[in-house]
N, C-alpha and C positions, 0 to 999 in steps of 0.2 A: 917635680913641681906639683902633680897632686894630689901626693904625700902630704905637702907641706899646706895647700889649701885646706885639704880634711881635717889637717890638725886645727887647724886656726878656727875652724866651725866647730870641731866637738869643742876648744876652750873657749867660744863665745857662748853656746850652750850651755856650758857648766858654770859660765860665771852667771848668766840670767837662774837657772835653778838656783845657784848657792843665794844669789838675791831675793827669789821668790822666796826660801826657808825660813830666811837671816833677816829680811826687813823687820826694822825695829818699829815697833809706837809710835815712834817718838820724830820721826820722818819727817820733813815740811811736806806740805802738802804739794809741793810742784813733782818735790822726788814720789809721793805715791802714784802721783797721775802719769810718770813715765814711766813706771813701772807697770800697772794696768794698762796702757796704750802699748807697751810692747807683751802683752800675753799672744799668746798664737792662736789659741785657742779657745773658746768661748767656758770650758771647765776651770784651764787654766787662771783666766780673769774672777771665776768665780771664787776661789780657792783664795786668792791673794785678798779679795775683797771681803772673806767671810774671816780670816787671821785678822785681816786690820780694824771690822769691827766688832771683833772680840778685845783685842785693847781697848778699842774707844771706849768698849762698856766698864772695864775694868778702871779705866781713869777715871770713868763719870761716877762711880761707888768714891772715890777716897774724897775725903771730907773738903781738903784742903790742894786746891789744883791749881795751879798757875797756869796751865795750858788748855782750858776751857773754851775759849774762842777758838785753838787752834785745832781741838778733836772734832768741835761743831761744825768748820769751815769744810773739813776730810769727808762728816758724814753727809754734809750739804752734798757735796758732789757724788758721795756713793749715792745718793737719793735721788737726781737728775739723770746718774744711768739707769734705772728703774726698781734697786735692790732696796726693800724694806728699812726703811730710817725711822718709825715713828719712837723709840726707842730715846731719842733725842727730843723728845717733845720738852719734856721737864727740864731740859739742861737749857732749850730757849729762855724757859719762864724764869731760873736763874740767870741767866745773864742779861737781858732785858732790867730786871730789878738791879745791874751792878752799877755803882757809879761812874765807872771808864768808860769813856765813849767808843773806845775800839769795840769791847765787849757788846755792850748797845747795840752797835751797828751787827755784828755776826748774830745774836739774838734776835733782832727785828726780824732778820734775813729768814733767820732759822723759820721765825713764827709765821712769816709769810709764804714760807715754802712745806712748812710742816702741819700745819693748825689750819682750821676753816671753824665755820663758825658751827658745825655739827661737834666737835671735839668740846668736851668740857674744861679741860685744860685750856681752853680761850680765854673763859670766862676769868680763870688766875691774872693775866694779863690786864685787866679791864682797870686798875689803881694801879699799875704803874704808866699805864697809858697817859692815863688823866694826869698824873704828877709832872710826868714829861713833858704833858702839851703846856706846862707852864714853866715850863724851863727856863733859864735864860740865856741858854747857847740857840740859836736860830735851828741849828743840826739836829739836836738831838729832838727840837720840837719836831723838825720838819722827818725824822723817822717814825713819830708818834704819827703822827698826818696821813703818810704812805702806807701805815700799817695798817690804821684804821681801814685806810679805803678801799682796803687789800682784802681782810680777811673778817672787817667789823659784821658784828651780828644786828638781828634787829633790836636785842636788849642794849648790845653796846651803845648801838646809835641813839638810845632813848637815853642811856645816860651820860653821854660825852656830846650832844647835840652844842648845850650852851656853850660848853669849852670851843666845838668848831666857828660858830657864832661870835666871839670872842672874840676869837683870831680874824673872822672876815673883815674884823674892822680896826686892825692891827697898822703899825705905821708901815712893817718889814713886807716887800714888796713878794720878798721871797716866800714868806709865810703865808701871805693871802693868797697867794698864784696854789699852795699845797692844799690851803683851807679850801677852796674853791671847789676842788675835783674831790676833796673829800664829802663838804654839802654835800656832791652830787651822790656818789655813794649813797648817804644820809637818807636822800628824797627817794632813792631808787628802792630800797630798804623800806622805811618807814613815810609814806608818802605824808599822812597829816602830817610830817613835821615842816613840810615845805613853807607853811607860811611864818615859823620860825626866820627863815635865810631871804625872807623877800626884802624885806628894806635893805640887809646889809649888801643883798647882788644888785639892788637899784643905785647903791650909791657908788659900786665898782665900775659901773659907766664910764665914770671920769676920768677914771686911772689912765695914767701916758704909759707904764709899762705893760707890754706885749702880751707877757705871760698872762698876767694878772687880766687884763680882758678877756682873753681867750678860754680863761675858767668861768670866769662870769659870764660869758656870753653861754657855755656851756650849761652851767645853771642856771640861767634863764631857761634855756630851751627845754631843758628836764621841767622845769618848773609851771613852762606853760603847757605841755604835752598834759600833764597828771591832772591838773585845775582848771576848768573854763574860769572861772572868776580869777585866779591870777592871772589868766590869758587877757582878760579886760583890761585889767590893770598895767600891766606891760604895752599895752597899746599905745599911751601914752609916750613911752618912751622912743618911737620911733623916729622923728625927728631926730632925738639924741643919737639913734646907730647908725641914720642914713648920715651924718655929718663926721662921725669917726669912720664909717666906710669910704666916704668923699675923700678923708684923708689919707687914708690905706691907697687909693686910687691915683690921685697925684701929687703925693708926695715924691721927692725925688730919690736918690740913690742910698739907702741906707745900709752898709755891710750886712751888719748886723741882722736883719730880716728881710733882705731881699735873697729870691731863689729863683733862677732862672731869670731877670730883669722882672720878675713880680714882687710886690711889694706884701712881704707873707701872705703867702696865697692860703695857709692853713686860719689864720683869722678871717680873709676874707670867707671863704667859705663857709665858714659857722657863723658867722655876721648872716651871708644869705641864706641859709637856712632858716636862722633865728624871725628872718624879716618872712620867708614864706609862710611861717606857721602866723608872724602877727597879721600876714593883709590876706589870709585865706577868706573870704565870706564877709572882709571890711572895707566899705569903699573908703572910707577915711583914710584908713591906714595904708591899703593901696595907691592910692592920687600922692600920697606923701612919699614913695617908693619910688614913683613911675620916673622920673625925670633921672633919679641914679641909677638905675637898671639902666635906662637905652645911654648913660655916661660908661660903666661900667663894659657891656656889652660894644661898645664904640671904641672903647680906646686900651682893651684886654688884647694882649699878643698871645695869639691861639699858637705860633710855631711851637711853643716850646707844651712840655706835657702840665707845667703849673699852671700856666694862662690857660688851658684848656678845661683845667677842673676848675678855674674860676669861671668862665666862659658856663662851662654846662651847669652847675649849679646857679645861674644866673636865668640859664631857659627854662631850670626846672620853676625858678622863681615866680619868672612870666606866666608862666602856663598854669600855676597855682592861685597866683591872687586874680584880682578883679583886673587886671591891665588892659590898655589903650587895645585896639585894634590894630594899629602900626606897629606895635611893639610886638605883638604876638607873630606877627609876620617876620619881624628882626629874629624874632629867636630861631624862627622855624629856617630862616635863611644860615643863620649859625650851625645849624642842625646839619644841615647839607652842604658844610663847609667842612663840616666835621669829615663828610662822607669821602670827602676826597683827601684824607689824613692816611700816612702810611702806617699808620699804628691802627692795628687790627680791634684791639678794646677799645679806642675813641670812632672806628666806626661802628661798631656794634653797640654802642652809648645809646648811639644818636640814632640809630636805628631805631632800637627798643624805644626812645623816647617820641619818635614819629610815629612809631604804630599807636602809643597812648594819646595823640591829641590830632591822628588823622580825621576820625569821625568829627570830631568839631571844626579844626583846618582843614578843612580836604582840599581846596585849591592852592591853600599856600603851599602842603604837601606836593599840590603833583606837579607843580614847578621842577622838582629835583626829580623827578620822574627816570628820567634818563640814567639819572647817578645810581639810584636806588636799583635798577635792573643791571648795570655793571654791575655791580655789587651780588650780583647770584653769578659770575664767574669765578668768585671769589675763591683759592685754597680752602679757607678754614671754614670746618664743616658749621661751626655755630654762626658765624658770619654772613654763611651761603642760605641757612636756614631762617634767619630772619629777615633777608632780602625777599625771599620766598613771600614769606609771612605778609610783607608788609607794602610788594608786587600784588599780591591777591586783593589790597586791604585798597590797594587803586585805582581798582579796576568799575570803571563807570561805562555809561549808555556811548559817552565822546569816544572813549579812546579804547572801546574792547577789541576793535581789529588788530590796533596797530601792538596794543599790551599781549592780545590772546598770541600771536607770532612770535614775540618772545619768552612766553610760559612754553608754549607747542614746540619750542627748539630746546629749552631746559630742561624739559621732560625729555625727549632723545640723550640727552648727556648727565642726566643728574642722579646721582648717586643712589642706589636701591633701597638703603634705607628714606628715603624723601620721596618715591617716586608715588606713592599712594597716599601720602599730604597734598602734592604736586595737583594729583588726577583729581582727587576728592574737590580742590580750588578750581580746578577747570569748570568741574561740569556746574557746581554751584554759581560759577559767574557764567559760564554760558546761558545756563538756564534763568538766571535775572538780565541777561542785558545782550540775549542774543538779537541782530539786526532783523535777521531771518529764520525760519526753520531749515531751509537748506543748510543755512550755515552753521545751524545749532546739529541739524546732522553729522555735517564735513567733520564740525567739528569735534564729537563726541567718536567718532571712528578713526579719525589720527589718533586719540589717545587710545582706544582699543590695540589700535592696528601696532602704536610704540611702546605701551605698559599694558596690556589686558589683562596681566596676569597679577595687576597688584592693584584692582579696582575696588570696590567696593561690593559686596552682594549684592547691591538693589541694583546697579549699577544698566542691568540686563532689562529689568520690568520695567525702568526709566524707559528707555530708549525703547522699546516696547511699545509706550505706552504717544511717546513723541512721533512715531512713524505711522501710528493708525491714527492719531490725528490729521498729520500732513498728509490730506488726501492726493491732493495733485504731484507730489514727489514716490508715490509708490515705485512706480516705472522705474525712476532713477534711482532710487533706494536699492532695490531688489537687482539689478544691474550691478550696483558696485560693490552691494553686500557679494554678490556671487565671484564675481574676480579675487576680492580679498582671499575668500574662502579656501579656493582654486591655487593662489599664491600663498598659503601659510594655512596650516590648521592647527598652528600652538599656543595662540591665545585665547582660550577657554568661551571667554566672554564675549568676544570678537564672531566665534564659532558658533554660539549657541543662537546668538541675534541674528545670524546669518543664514543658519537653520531655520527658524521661524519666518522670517521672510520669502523665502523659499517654499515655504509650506504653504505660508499663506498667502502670496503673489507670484507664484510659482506661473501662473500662467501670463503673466505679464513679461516675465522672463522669458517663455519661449515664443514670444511674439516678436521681441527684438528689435523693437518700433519704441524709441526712446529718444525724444528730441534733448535730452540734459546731455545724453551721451552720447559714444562713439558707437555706431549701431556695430552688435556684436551677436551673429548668427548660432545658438545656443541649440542643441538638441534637445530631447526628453532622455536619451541615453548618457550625454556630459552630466547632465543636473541628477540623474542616480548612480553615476558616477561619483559624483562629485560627493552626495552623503553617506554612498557605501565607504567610501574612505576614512571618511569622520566615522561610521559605526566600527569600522577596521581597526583604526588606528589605537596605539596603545599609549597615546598622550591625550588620549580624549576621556576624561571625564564620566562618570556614571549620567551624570544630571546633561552631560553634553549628548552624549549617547541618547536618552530619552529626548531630547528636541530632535533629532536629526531620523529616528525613529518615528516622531510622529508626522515632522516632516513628511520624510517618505508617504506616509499613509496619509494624509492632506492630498497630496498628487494625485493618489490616485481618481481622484477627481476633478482633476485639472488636466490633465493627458491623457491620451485616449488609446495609445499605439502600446504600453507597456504595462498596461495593468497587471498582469501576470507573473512580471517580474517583482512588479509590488508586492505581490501576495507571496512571493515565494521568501521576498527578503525578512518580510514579516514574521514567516513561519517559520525560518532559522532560529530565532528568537526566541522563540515558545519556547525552547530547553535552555535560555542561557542562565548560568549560576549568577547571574547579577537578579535577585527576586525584583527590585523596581520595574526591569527591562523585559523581564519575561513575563510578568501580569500584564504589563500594556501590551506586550506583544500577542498576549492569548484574548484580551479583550478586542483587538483590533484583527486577530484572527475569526473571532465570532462576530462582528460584523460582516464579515464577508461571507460567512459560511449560514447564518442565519438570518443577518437582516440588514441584507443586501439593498433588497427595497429603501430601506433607512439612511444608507451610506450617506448618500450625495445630502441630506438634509442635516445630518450630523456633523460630519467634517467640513461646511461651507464658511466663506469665511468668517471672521470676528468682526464682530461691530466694533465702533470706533470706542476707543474706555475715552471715559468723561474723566479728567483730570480731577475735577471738584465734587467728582458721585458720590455718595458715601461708600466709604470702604476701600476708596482709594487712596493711597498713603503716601506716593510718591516716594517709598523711602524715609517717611519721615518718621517720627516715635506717636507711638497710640498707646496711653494711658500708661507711660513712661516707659514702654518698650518696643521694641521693632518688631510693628506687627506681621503675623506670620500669614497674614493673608496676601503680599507679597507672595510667598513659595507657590501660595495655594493655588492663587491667578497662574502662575507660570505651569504648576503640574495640571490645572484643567485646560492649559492652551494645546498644552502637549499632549494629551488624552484627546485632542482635534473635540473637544467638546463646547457649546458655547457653555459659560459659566452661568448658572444661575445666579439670581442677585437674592439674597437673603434679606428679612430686613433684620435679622439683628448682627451685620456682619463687622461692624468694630463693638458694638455693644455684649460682646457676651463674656464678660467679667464677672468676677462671683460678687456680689452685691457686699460691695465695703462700706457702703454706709448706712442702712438697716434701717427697719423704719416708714421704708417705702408705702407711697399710696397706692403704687402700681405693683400687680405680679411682677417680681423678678424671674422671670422664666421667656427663654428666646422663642421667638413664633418659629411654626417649622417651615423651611423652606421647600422650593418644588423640587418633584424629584427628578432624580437624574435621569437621563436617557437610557434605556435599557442595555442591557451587553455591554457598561463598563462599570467600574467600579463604583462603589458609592464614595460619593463625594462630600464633605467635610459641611453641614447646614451654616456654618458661622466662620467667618476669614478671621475671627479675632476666638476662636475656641481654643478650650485647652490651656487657655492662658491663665499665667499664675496669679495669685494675689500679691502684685506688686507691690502694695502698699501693705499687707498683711503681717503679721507677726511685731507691728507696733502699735505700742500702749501707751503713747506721748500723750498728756492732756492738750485737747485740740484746741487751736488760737481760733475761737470762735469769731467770726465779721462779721456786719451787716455788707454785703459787698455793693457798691454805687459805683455811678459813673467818673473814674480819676480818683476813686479812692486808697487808701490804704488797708489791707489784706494781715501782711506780714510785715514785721521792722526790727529785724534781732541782729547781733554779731554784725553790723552794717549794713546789712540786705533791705530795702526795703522794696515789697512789693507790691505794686500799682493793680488795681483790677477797673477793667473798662468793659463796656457791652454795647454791643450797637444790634440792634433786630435786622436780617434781613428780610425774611418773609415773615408768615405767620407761625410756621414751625423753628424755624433756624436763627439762632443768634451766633452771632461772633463776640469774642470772649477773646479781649488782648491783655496780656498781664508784660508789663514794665517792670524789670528789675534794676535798682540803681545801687552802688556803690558809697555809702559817705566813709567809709573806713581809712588809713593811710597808705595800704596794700592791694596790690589785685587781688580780686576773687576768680579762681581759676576752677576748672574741670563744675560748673556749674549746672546743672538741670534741673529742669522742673516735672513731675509725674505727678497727671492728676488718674482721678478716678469720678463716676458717676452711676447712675440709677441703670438696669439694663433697658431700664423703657426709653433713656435717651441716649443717640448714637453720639459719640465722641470720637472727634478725629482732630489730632496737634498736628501743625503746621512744623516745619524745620524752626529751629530756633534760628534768632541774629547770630548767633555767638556764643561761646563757653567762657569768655574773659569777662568780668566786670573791672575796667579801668579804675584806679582809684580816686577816691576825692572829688564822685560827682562827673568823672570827665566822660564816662559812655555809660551807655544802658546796653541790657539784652533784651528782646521783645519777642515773646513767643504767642502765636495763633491759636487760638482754641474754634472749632466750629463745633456747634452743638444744633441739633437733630432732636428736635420735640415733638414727633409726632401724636403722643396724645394731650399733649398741652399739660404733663405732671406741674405737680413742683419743683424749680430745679435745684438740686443738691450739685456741690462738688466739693471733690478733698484734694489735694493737694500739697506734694512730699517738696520742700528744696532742701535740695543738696550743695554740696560744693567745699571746696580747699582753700583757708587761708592762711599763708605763714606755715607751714608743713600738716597743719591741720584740719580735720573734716570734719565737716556740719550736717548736721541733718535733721531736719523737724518737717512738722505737717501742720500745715491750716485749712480748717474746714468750713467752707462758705457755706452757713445755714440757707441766706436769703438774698434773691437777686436784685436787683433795682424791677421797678412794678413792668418799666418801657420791655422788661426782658423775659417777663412771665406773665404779662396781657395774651 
């Protein structure tokens, strides 16, 4: 028996090789394709493909071929699986010119699959085009049509423009539905030709067949995109579409173009589009709209997935022209009807579409409140990720307990790629719309205590800087910071704050008199316990190690029983190969051993940081980067030093705008305390020239109050000043959107004089909505101590459409109210 199988495989074998050898030219094309579909081998399929267009070429030399459609049709498909056809170029441009319609047709084919409008061989094409669009078979015009639209250049389109024009105003309904999407081609190509095809698409309006609107609707909408004054002009027509859309709406059962129980929902849709772009920024044309939208919107069956994309391009429509205040509430309710759809891409629509017109609806948004945080249990990561998004984006003064509760439990379960989008949304709306500091506390150590390890850098000098403010929460603070610590020491961040508390309320700790808490009886041996473990452990950090280090030595002036042990922990130190750890260690050696007297006035506590001081950054960007006098406050806490205050401690940037009336040179700050290092005179030194190595010609402004700055690529930016003392103004810059797209990954980087301190606030946001619908507004405070003149420059950046922008505008001169 397996004699007989083996025979019967070597003779199916040998009959496919004697196939592969023996295939003739001359083949139909169905027997080539099953002969390539059974190769085994990817050489094999080669080999048969490189014999058979070795014929083809051999056919395409004789003068006289009767089977020129059918060698074209073989190389068409050797061409589609990726193997070299251009070889057949010339064989299209013959059979295109043959009188046979079959030919025709495989030639068209050819040219649309072989030719672009880079090929010269196009241009051959270009009279027999033209002869055909005047044919008198409907077919072979309407290949003329397809071909054009397909693969016409910008010469072609200048010279067949009138031919398609022609045809728009043709009786054949068939012809104009081809001419139609050809136009469009045409305008897309060659835009001044557009006002060539305006009359003939105004009067395609009327048209009863399907097709034939749905081309003109099309070109209208090209037509009014490329022209504002054909935009004007199309205005008028809206009555006209709102009353063909009315009939799309309720008309009854038509085979023929009903899909899902909608009445072609693919015209519908391009109808409402066409109508978002005529009542964008026109009440006219809007008010004329209003009444078919909330019809549309009313009596649209969302179950099925066609009514759905009529439904949302119906909200996009709302939300884009000038509409009622009811209506914009209908949509936003549509929105969240969506939310509860078992189709993952119509929740995610409707998502995206409620994060773009939250800032404007916000109340109508947090109605769906509820649905929208479901929606972060969600499977699908992108799903889950714009619930997230758009959770954070609803987060107000009313509802941050009851919203922060379920961010603070999504963070416990949400997946590690999100978990530091997550964190980064917490502390941002904590820190705008915390009830209390207690709870702005609570709250920023659950997220240490569930994610610390995917925070933020600043994340540390924040909360830092929040717990030396809250004076009356020391006690509790340093209490529950030490349990954490006690119970876990593998979140870094969690670890280092915990440290510094300890160091520096160390003795509130061992007092154990805390009305917040559960009074919890503490030694001075648990609590260097407790840091010897953190300098021990071998998941603790360099930069963790140095807090828990200076910790330590902090103590020793707050306890009185263990001194000794301090000194000794310290001087382990002195030799460790980590060089950050073993200079503080030898400087905090030499305090004890020379200036002892010193100690207790050196290591006492920190005064409270002033949120608003200069120099203080909160983490946020300083003359477009994250200033590094964050690190530098955190390395002088942990050197047990108080910091000196410099005055040029964000200003010492290399002087990018020249010219000054002032020395650009930093004043020198006081000096450090003896027996430690020397400390850094500028929080903002060493910094690069951010704005340096560009030679853009600067968009020069007069800058006033609510004026305009910059307005390129759809950015325009606003510049506002308000004085609050006699040195300091504030400096608010508005960026808005009129473009059709978001503006994404957005910043702003200025630069200034070093006689004036400059410190940026967080921006709103990195998104600019499209079409007007949000701004971004970033803080500038400026610092004029000798009352200069004030200069600023000023980089934006940002991403539209896969692309990036980048220019600088340089504000010569301020409004007088900002330089008095």
């Amino acid at each position: 028996m397996d004699k007989k199988v083996d025979g019967r495989n070597k003779d199916v074998a040998g009959s496919r090789n004697v196939l592969f050898r023996d295939m003739s030219p001359s083949v139909r094309l169905q027997e080539m394709i099953r002969v390539i579909r059974s190769a085994r081998t990817q050489g094999e399929e080669r080999g048969v493909i490189q014999r058979e267009c070795a014929a083809i070429r051999a056919q395409f030399r004789q003068a006289d071929n009767g089977g020129r459609s059918h060698n074209l049709a073989k190389l068409l498909y050797v061409h589609m699986l990726g193997y070299p056809a251009h070889f057949g170029q010339m064989e299209c441009v013959r059979l295109i010119a043959s009188p046979r319609y079959s030919e025709k047709r495989v030639g068209y084919l050819g040219a649309m699959l072989l030719l672009d409008e880079k090929q010269d061989a196009s241009l051959l094409i270009t009279n027999s085009i033209k002869n055909d669009l005047s044919h008198s078979s409907q077919y072979v015009q309407s290949l003329a049509l397809c071909t054009l639209a397909c693969m016409g250049s910008a010469e072609m389109c200048r010279d067949l423009a009138p031919e398609i024009e022609r045809l728009l105003r043709a009786s054949n309904s068939y012809i104009k539905k081809k001419a139609a999407l050809c136009a469009v081609h045409i305008v897309r190509k060659v835009p001044e030709l557009g006002e060539l095809f305006t009359p003939s698409a105004r009067s395609l309006l009327s048209e009863k067949n399907h097709g034939v609107l749905h081309g003109a609707v099309v070109l209208i909408t090209e037509l009014c995109e490329r022209s504002p004054e054909t935009l004007v002009q199309f205005r008028k027509a809206v009555p006209e579409l709102v009353q063909v859309m009315k009939g799309l709406v309720m008309s009854g059962y038509s085979p023929e173009h009903n899909v899902a129980g909608i009445s072609d929902p693919f015209l519908q849709v391009r109808i409402l589009r066409l109508l978002r772009i005529l009542g964008r920024n026109d009440d006219v044309a809007s008010d004329a709209m209003n009444d078919l939208l909330a019809q549309v919107a009313t009596n649209t069956d969302s179950s099925k997935t066609a009514g759905s994309a009529v439904l949302y391009e119906t909200v996009l429509t709302i939300m884009d022209i000038k509409s009622e205040s009811g209506l914009r509430v209908l949509a936003v309710n549509i929105l969240g009807r969506f939310l509860l759809n078992n189709d993952r891409n119509i929740r995610y629509i409707s998502m995206t579409s409620l994060q773009k017109i939250v800032q404007t609806d916000h109340n109508a948004v947090q109605r769906h409140r509820g649905t929208i945080v479901d929606c972060m249990k969600d499977q699908d990561a992108s799903v889950k990720r714009r619930a997230l998004e758009l959770s954070l984006a609803l987060v107000s003064a009313v509802n941050i307990r009851s919203l922060m509760k379920e961010l603070l439990l999504f963070l416990s379960c949400c997946p590690p790629e999100l978990r530091s989008h997550t964190a980064s949304g917490i502390f941002n709306a904590a820190e705008r719309y915390a009830p209390s500091q207690r709870w702005h506390i609570d709250t920023i150590l659950h997220v240490l205590t569930t994610a610390g390890g995917d925070v933020r850098d600043e994340t540390v000098p924040n909360l830092i800087q929040l717990i030396t403010t809250a004076t009356e929460l020391h006690c509790y603070t340093v209490h529950k910071l030490y349990r954490a610590l006690v119970t876990d020491i593998s979140q870094q961040s969690l670890v280092q704050v915990a440290c510094w508390c300890i160091g520096e309320y160390g003795d509130l700790l061992l007092e154990g008199e805390c009305e917040e808490t559960e009074p919890v009886q503490v030694t001075e041996d648990d609590v260097l316990d407790a840091l010897e473990t953190v300098l021990q452990s071998h998941m603790s950090a360099p930069a963790t190690r140095g807090f828990a280090l200076t910790a330590t030595m902090k103590l020793s002036t707050r306890i009185t029983q263990n001194v000794d042990r301090i000194r000794s922990i310290v001087s382990i130190y002195g030799s460790c190969i980590d060089v950050e750890l073993q200079q503080r260690a030898v400087e905090y050696n030499a305090l004890f051993r020379k200036y002892d007297h010193m100690r207790a006035a050196v290591l006492e506590r920190m005064p409270v940081i002033d949120k608003n001081s200069p120099g203080h950054t909160n983490g946020e960007m300083v003359a477009g980067g994250t200033l590094k006098g964050l690190e530098q406050t955190k390395n002088k806490q942990e050197e047990g030093t108080e910091a000196p205050q410099p005055a040029a401690q964000v200003c010492d940037l290399l002087d990018l705008l020249g010219g000054s009336d002032e020395p650009l040179q930093p004043r020198p700050a006081a000096p450090a305390p003896p027996g430690l290092g020397a400390v850094s005179s500028s929080v903002g030194g060493d910094l690069l020239d951010l704005l340096g190595g560009l030679d853009p010609a600067p968009v020069c402004a007069s800058a006033a109050p609510g004026v305009k700055v910059y307005e390129k690529n759809g950015v325009t930016l606003t510049l506002q000043c308000d004085r609050q003392t006699d040195t300091s103004v504030t400096v608010t810059l508005v960026a808005s959107n009129s473009s059709h797209c978001d503006i994404t990954h957005f910043t702003l980087q200025a630069a200034v004089p070093k006689s004036v301190q400059l410190q940026m606030k967080a921006p709103s946001g990195d998104v600019i909505p499209a079409d007007g619908l949000g701004q971004v507004t970033q803080t500038v405070l400026l610092n004029n101590p000798n009352k200069v003149s004030l200069r600023m420059r000023v980089r934006v950046s940002f991403s539209a459409q896969g692309s990036t922008f980048q220019d600088t505008v340089q504000i010569d001169s301020f409004p007088a109210a900002a330089c008095e």
